[in-house]
C-alpha positions, 0 to 999 in steps of 0.5 A: 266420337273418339277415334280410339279406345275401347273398354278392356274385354269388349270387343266392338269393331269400327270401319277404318279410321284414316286417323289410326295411322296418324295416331300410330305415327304420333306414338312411334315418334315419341317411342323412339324419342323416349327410348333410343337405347332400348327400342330400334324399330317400331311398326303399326300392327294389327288390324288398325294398320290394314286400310278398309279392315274393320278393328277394334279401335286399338293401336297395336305397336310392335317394338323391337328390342334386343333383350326382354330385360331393357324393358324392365328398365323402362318401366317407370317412364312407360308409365309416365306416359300412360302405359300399363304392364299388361304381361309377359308371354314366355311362349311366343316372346312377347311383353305387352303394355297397354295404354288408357284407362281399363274403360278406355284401352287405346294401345296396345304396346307390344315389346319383341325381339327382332328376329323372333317368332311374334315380330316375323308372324306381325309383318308377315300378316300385315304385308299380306293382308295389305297385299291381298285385299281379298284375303283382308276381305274375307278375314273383315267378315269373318271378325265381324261374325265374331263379334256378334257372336263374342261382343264381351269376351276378348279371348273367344273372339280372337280365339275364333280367329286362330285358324284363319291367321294361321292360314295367312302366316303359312300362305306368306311363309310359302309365298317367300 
């Protein structure tokens, strides 16, 4: 069985693969190799980077650029290694590329700034999650509840998540 990848929409949670952060190593070395110019810090996000979090077998990478224009130029050479604009959210400061086929989504490539909002919430849920493993306990049900409940809808299932992540960006924002 594959260690990742996942049809785009589907939402199918796995036990953790010791893999995933070698797989997140592997594509940070070769990032930053690509990309000395444009991105200055890469980090493992997501659920695949907490240990014994169940997730969706996607590698979310999180990178550090000084200005959403330099991924403009970088795009062609994104997609030479398989990656895929997938949009832009002017909101929360983030571009996202997507990595695999639309049946076969193996990263999620996510493109902020350093001292904005989306980059500070990812290391804040990520540090506490890892600090806490009863909150990382709690948050593995509460995914596996939806993803029985939302096992082809993407949005509801991470909408369902909403007041729970914001839960721990206020109790790590409070704990500082």
């Amino acid at each position: 069985m594959n260690a990742i990848g996942l049809k785009r929409g589907v939402v199918k949670l796995t036990r953790h693969n010791s893999n995933w952060k070698r797989l997140f190593e592997k594509e940070k070395k070769l990032l930053l190799r690509k990309f000395p110019d444009v991105i200055s810090e890469v980090s493992h996000g997501g659920s695949t980077a907490i240990t014994n979090l169940p997730a969706k077998p996607i590698i979310d990478i999180f990178a550090v650029i000084a200005s959403f224009d330099a991924v403009k130029k970088i795009e062609k050479d994104l997609e030479k290694l398989d990656y895929e604009f997938y949009g832009r959210d002017e909101v929360s400061g983030r571009i996202l590329y997507t990595k695999g086929k639309k049946d076969l989504r193996t990263h999620h490539l996510h493109f902020v700034k350093k001292n904005g909002k989306e980059w500070k919430n990812h290391i804040l849920i990520r540090d506490y999650l890892l600090e806490h493993p009863e909150v990382a306990q709690e948050y593995s049900e509460l995914k596996k509840e939806l993803s029985k409940k939302y096992p082809n809808d993407r949005k509801l299932y991470s909408h369902g998540k909403d007041a729970f992540i914001k839960s721990i960006i206020k109790k790590a924002q409070t704990k500082k």
